[in-house]
ZATI-437030 format. One record per residue (C-alpha): x, y, z; residue in three letters; residue number from 1. Coordinates in steps of 0.5 Angstrom, whole numbers, plus 500, padded with zeros to 3 digits. Layout:
REM residues N
px  py  pz  resn  resi
X  Y  Z  ALA  NUM
...
END
This chain:
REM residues 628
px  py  pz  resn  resi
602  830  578  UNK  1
608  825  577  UNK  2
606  818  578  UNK  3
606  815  585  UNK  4
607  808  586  UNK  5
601  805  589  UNK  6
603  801  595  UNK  7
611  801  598  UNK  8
615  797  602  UNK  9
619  801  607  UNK  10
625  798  611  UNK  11
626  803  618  UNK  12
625  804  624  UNK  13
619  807  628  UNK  14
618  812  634  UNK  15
620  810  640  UNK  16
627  808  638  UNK  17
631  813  639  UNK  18
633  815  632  UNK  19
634  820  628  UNK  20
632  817  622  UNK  21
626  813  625  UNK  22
624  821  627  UNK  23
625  823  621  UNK  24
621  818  616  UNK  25
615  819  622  UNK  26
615  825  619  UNK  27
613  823  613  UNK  28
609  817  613  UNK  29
601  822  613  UNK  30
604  826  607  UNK  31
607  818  604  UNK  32
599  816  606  UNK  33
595  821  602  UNK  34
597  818  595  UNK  35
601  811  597  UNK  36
599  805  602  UNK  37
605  804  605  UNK  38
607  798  610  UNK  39
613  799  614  UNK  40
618  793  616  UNK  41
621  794  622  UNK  42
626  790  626  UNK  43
623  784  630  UNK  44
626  786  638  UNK  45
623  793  636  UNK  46
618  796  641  UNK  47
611  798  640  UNK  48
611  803  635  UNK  49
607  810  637  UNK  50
604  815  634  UNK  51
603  811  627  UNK  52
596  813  624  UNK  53
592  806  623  UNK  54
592  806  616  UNK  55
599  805  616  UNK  56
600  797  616  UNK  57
607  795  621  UNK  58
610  788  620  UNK  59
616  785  624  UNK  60
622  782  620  UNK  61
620  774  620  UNK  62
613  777  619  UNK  63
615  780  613  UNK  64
619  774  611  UNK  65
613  769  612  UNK  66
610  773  607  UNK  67
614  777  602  UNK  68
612  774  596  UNK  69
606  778  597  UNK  70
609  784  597  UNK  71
614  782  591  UNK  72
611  787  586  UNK  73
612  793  591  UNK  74
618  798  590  UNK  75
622  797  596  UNK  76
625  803  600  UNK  77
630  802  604  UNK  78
634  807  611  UNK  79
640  805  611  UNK  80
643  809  617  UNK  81
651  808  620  UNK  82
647  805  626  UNK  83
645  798  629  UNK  84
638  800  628  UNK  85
638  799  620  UNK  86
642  791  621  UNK  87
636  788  621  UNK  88
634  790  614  UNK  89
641  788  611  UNK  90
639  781  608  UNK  91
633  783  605  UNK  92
636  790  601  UNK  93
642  786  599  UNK  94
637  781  596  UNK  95
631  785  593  UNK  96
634  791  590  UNK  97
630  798  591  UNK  98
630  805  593  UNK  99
635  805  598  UNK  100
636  812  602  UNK  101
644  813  604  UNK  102
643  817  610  UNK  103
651  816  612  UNK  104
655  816  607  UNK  105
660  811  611  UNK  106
657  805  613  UNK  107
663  802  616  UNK  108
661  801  623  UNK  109
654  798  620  UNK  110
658  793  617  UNK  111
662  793  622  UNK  112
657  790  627  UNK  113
654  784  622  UNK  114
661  781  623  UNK  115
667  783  627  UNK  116
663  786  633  UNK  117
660  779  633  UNK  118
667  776  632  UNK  119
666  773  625  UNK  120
674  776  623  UNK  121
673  772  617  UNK  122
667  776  615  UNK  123
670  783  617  UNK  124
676  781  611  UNK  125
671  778  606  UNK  126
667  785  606  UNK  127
674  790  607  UNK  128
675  785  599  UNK  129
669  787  597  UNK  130
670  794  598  UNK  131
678  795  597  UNK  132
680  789  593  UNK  133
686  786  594  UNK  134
688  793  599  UNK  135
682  791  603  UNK  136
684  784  603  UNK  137
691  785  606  UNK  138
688  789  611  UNK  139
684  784  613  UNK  140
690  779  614  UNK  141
694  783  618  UNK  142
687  783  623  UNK  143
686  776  623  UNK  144
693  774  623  UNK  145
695  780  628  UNK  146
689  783  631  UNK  147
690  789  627  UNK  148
686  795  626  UNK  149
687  802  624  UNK  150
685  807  629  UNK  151
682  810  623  UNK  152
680  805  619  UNK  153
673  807  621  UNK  154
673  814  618  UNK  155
677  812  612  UNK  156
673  806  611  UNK  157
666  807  608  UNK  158
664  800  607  UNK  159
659  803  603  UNK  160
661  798  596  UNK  161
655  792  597  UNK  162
649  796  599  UNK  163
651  801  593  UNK  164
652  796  588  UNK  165
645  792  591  UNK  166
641  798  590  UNK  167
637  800  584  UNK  168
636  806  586  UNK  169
639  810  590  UNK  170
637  818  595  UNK  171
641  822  598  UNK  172
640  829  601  UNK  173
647  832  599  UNK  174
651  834  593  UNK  175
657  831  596  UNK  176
654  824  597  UNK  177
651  824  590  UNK  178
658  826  587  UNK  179
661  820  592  UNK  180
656  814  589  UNK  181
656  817  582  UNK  182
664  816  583  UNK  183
663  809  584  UNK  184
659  808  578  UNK  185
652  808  579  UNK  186
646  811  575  UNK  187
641  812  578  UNK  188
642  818  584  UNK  189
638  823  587  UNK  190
639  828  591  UNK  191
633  830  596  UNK  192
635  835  601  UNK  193
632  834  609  UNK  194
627  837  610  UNK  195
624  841  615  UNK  196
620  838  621  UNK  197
613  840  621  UNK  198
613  839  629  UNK  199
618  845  629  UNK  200
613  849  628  UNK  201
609  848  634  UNK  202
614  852  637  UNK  203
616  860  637  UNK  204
622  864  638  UNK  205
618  869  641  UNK  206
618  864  647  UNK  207
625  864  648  UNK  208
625  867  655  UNK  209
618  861  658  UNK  210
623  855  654  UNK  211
629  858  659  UNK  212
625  858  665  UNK  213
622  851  664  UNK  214
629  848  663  UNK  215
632  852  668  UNK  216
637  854  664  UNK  217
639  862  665  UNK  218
636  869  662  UNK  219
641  874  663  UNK  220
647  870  659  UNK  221
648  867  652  UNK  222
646  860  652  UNK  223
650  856  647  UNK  224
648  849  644  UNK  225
651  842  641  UNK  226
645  838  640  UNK  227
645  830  638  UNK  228
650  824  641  UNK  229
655  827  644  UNK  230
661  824  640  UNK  231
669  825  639  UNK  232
666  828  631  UNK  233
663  833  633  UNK  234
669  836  636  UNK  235
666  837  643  UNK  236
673  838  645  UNK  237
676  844  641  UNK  238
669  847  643  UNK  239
670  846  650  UNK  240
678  849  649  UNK  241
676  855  645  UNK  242
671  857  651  UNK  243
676  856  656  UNK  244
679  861  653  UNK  245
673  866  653  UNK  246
672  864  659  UNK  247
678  867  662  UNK  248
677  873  657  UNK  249
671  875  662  UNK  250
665  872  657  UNK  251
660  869  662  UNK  252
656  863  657  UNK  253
652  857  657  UNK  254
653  852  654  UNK  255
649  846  653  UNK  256
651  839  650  UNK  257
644  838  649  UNK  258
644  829  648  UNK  259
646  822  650  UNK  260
652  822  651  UNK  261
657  816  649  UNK  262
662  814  655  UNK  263
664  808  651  UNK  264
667  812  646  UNK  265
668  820  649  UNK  266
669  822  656  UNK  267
665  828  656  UNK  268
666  829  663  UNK  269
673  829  663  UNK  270
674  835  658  UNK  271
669  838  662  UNK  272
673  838  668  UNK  273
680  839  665  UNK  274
677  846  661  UNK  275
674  849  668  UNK  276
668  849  665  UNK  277
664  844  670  UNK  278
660  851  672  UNK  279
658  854  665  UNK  280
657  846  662  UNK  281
649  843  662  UNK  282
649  836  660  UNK  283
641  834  659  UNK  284
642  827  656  UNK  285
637  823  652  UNK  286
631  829  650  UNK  287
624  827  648  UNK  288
621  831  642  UNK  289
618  836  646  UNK  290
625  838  650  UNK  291
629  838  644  UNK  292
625  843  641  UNK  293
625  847  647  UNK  294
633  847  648  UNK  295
634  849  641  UNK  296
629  855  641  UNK  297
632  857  648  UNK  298
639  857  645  UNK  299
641  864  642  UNK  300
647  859  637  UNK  301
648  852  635  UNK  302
655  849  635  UNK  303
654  843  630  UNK  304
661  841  628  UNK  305
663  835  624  UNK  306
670  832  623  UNK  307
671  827  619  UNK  308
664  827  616  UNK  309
662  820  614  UNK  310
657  824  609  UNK  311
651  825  613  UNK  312
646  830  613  UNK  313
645  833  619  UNK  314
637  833  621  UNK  315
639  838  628  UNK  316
642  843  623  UNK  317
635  843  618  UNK  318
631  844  624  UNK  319
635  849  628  UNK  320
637  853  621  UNK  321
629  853  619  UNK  322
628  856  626  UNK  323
632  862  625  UNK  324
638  860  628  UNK  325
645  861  627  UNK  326
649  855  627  UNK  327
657  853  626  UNK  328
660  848  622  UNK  329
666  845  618  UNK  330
666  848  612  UNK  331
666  840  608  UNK  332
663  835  605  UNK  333
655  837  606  UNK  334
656  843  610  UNK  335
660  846  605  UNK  336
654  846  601  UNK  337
651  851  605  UNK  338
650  857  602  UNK  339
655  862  606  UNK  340
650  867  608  UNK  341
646  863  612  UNK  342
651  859  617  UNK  343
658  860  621  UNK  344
663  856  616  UNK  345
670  854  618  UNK  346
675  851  614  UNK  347
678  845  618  UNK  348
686  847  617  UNK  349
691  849  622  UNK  350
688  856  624  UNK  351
681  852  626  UNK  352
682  852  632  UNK  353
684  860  633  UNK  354
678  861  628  UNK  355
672  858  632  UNK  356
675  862  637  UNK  357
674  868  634  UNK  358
667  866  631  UNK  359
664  864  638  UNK  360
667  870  641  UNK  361
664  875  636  UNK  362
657  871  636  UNK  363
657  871  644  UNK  364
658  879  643  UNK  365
655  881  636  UNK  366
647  878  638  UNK  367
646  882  631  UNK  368
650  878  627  UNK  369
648  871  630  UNK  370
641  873  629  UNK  371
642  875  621  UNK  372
645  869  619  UNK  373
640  866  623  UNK  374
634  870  619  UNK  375
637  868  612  UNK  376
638  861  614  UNK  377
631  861  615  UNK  378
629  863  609  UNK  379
634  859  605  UNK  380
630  853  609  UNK  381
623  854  608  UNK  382
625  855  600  UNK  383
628  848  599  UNK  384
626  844  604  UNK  385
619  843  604  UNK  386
617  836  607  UNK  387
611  836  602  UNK  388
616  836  597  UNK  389
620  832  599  UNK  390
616  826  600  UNK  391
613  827  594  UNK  392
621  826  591  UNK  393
621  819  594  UNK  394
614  817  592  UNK  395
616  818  585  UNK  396
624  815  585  UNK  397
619  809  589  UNK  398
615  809  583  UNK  399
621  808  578  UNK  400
624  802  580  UNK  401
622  795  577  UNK  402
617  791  579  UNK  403
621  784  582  UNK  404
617  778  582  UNK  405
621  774  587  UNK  406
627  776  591  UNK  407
634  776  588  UNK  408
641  776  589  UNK  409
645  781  584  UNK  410
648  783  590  UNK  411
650  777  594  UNK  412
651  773  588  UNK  413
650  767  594  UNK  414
648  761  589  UNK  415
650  753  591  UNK  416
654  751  585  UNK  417
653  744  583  UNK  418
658  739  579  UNK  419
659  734  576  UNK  420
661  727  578  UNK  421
668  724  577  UNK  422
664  718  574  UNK  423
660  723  570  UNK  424
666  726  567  UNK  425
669  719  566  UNK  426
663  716  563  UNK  427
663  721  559  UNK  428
670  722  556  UNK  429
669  715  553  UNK  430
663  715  550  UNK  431
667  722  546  UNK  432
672  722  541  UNK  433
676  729  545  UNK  434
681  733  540  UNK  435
687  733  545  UNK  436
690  739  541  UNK  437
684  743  544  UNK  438
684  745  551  UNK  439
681  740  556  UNK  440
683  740  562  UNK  441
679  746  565  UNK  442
673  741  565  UNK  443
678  735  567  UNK  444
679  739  573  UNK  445
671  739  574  UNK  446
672  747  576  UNK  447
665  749  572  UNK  448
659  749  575  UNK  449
653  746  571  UNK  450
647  750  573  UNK  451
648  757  572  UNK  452
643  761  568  UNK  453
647  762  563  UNK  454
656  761  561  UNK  455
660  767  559  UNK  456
664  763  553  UNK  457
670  766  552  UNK  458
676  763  547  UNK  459
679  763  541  UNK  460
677  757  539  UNK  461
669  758  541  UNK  462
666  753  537  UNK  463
670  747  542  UNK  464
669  749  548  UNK  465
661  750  547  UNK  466
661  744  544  UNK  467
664  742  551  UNK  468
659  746  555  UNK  469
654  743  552  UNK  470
655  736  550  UNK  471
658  734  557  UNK  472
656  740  562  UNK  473
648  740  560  UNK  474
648  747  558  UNK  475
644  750  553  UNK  476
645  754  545  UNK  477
642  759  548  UNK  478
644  759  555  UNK  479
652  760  552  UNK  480
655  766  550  UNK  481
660  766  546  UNK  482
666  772  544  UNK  483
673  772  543  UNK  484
680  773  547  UNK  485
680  780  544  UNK  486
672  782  542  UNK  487
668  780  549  UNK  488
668  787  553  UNK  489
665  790  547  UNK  490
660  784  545  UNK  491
658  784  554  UNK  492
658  791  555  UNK  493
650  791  557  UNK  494
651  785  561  UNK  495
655  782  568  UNK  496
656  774  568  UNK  497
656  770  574  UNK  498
659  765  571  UNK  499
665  765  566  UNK  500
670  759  562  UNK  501
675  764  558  UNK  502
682  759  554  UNK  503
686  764  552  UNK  504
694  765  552  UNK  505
699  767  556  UNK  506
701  772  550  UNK  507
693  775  549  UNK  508
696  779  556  UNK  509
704  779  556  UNK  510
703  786  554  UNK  511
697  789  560  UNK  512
696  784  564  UNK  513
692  788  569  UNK  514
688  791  563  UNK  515
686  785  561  UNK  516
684  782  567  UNK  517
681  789  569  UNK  518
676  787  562  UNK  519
674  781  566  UNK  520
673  783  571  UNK  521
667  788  568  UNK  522
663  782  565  UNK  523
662  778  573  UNK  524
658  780  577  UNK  525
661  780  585  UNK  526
661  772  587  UNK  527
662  770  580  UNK  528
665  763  579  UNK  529
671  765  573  UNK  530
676  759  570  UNK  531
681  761  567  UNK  532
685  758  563  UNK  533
692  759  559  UNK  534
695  756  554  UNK  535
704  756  556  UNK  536
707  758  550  UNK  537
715  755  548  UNK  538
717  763  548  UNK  539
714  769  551  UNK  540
716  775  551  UNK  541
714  780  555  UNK  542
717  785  560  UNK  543
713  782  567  UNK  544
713  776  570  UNK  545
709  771  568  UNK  546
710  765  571  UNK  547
704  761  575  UNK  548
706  765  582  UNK  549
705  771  579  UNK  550
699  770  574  UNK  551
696  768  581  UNK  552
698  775  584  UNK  553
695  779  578  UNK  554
688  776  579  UNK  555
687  777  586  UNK  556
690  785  584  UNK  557
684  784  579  UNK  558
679  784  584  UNK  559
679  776  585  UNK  560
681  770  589  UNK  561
684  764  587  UNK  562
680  757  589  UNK  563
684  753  586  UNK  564
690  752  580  UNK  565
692  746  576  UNK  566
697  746  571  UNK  567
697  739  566  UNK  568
695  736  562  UNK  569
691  731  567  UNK  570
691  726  561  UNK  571
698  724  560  UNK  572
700  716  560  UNK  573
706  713  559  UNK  574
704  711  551  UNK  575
701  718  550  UNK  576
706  723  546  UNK  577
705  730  549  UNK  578
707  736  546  UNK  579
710  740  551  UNK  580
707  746  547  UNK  581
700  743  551  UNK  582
701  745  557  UNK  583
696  749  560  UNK  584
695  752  566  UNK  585
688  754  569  UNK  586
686  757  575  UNK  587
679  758  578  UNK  588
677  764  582  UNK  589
672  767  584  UNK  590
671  775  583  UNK  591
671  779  590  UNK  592
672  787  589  UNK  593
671  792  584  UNK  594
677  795  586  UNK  595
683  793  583  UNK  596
690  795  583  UNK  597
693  797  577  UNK  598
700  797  579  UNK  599
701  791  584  UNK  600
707  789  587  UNK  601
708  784  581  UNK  602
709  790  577  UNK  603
715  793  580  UNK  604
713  800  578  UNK  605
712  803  585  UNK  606
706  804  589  UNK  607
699  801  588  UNK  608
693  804  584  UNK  609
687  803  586  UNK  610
681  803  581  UNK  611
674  802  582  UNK  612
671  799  576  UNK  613
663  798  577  UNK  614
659  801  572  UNK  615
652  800  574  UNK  616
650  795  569  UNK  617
642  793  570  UNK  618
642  785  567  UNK  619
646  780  571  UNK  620
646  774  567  UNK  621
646  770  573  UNK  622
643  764  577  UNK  623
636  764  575  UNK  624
634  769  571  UNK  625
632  768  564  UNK  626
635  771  558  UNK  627
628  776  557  UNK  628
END
């Protein structure tokens, strides 16, 4: 057998919340058992958990937090779900890196409650930069400027970028999802297919007729069923419009909506009444275990329809699927990787709503054909889905993960810089004999910090400015590393900064400036303070503008914002004779995206090109850590 860790931290919600991943890791908890002594962390207002074995330890956050440097050593795992139940975990997962189960693709509305839902407009602009870069930071000034937001941001928006890049590993139970966090530059993905419910087979088919008379539903007529939250995505309304139709055609039906309904969001009972549904239409509202699995059996087919798919993978789908029912999907994102034999998949295109028609008409008609795809699907789940298999998956990618001795911050990068002291600075320069050919004024302007853990050092002349970083700064020989204007992509291409001081010129990037910058952007971790200084030559020559106005532009089109720019030198006196070819300009800022855009406004060369850099570096040299 594969190693499995000894113990695991895992961040989720537990029964009773009614949840669909607190149903589905109760589920796994007594095969995680077997092997793994697992304690649970749960939010702080979350209700006493039920039907949790004994030897499973369940700590609230604040209790965790009281004790986390016992658990510090422990693989962490994390169910992250686009819902309020998985917030609570958010700092701790953005600070300790660990396995992180990614049940919803898009995470927009989760991230949407740490900030703007609580009014914070800033942090919602500050995390659509994070994601989007210089596009997500313009959408974030027209919401703070104007209150605008687009109908269809949520959908189109993941917000998924800080919990990716925080993650060590990461689990996913779809190709789709995989491929989608690979894009983004992370090595470590594995896809675990969800599994089947043990629970489920507590129930049988052969009771279908004793499950209708319990929930008093029809024995003589179809029963057709749409289970879970009842949203605007699950396209209730092209169901209720298609039967409608059927209705008039002479089909007698059932159809049960078979969950909790959402009114500040959809007004299901609207469309049931403008349908001429309200005599055929069941809504049962919250169902307990029990009841859930007694309407699904009760069913003779399930409508599970998603559009547009946040990426998730649907727990309903599984369960009905392994119980040998039928089940009608849109034919994208995770649902297409259904195998065609096994579900009623319809392509989401201008034909979509006469096809779903025909299907649900040909499936109220033709018991034959709902029941075989229903029996070929319960094979194909009963082959891949095993819940002992997939346990097993998640203990082993646990047991890959690094063992971390305290908490970190590779993915808030939230560090206190420290600063000099203009006394210090004063104090030191004339106790100095300074080269006022070289390039001072960065550290004139008392832009660098003085305590990060190490100092990407980049300059054509890098023998004075690490005797800068170290006689005036206080940094160490080791804790500077040094390359060229031209070699340092190649020389820190295992490593992200969370600190850098580059001195070049402006014609090291007349030719490419976004290219150049783009390289920069690569070595610095998100948060990472950049000083960026440039040397303004007497002739330049190149086919953009490269005025300070501009250079500003191309770094926040690099991913950045700019915190401050000076341009000197600062130590001009009237008796000190200047060249003008000393002129300087230098710009602090700090790095915000891996997005960027590689033909910003500035280029004059059309409509922007977005790219998203992140390469899933493992080592950030960063506040803290040392150079092992």
């Amino acid at each position: 057998m594969t190693d499995v860790p000894s113990q695991v931290v895992v961040f989720c919600p537990l029964p009773p919340k009614p949840n669909g991943i607190a149903d589905y890791f109760a589920e796994q908890l007594p095969y995680f058992s077997r092997t793994t002594k697992v304690t649970v962390v749960i939010e702080n207002t979350h209700p006493t958990p039920t039907g949790i074995a004994a030897n499973v330890t369940v700590l609230h956050l604040e209790e965790y937090m009281w004790r986390q440097h016992k658990y510090a050593s422990v693989p962490h795992i994390y169910h992250v779900g686009n819902n309020p139940d998985t917030q609570y975990m958010l700092p701790v997962l953005l600070s300790k890196p660990g396995l992180v189960v990614v049940h919803d693709l898009n995470l927009h509305y989760l991230i949407d409650l740490t900030n703007l839902s609580q009014g914070d407009k800033q942090g919602y602009a500050l995390a659509l930069q994070n994601n989007y870069g210089e596009a997500g930071a313009i959408i974030g000034q027209q919401l703070s400027q104007y209150g605008w937001k687009g109908k269809f941001m949520p959908h189109e928006l993941m917000m998924n970028a800080s919990i990716i890049s925080a993650a060590e590993r990461i689990l996913v139970h779809s190709k789709y999802s995989a491929d989608k966090i690979a894009a983004l530059g992370h090595k470590h993905v594995k896809i675990v297919p969800h599994h089947f419910s043990p629970a489920a087979r507590q129930y049988q088919a052969k009771l279908k007729m004793q499950y209708r008379g319990e929930l008093g539903l029809p024995g003589n007529k179809p029963v057709i069923t749409s289970m879970g939250f009842i949203a605007k995505a699950k396209q209730i309304k092209a169901v209720l419009a298609s039967l409608s139709e059927l209705k008039k055609q002479g089909l007698d039906f059932t159809y049960v909506l078979a969950g909790q309904c959402k009114p500040h969001e959809y007004d299901v009972y609207q469309d049931i009444a403008d349908s001429g549904l309200s005599d055929n239409v069941i809504v049962t509202g919250f169902l307990n275990e029990d009841e859930f699995f007694k309407y699904m059996l009760a069913s003779d087919f399930i409508v599970n329809l998603r559009y547009p798919t946040g990426g998730e993978s649907s727990g309903t789908l599984t369960r009905a699927m392994g119980m040998g029912l039928c089940c009608v999907v849109v034919n994208i994102g995770p649902f297409s990787e259904l195998p065609d034999d096994c579900a009623v998949k319809l392509e989401w295109d201008e034909n979509f709503n006469y096809n779903l028609s025909q299907e649900l008409q040909k499936l109220i008609s033709d018991r034959h054909y709902r029941v075989q795809i229903g029996k070929n699907a319960q094979k194909w789940v009963e082959r891949t889905h095993s819940i002992n298999v997939t346990a097993q998956a998640y203990l082993e990618e646990a047991a890959k993960l690094q063992d971390n001795t305290q908490l970190s911050t590779s993915a808030l990068n939230n560090q206190i810089f420290e600063y000099l002291t203009e006394p210090q600075i004063l104090n030191w320069q004339s106790n100095n004999t300074i080269n006022n050919d070289a390039n001072n004024l960065w550290w004139q302007a008392n832009l660098l910090p003085t305590n990060a853990a190490f100092v990407a050092n980049i300059s054509n002349d890098e023998a004075h400015q690490k005797e800068i970083l170290m006689s005036l700064l206080g940094y160490t020989q080791g804790q500077i590393h040094s390359a060229g204007v031209t070699d340092f992509e190649e020389k820190f291409n295992e490593s992200v900064y969370s600190t850098a001081v580059v001195d070049a010129c402006l014609s090291d990037l007349a030719n490419a400036p976004m290219r150049w910058l783009a390289k920069l952007n690569k070595i610095l971790a998100i948060g990472a303070k950049l000083v960026l200084s440039l040397h303004v030559p007497q002739t330049l020559s190149s086919e953009y503008d490269l005025d300070r106005k501009s250079i500003k532009q191309f770094l926040i089109a690099a991913g950045f914002s700019v915190d401050q720019s000076v341009a000197g030198p600062l130590d001009i006196d009237m008796i000190t004779n200047v060249s003008p070819t000393s002129e300087y300009w230098v710009f602090s800022a700090t790095k915000r995206s891996w997005m960027i855009n590689t033909n910003p406004e500035v280029y004059q060369n059309g409509v922007s090109e977005l790219a998203w850099l992140y390469s899933g570096k493992d080592k950030v040299k960063q506040l803290g850590e040392t150079d092992a």
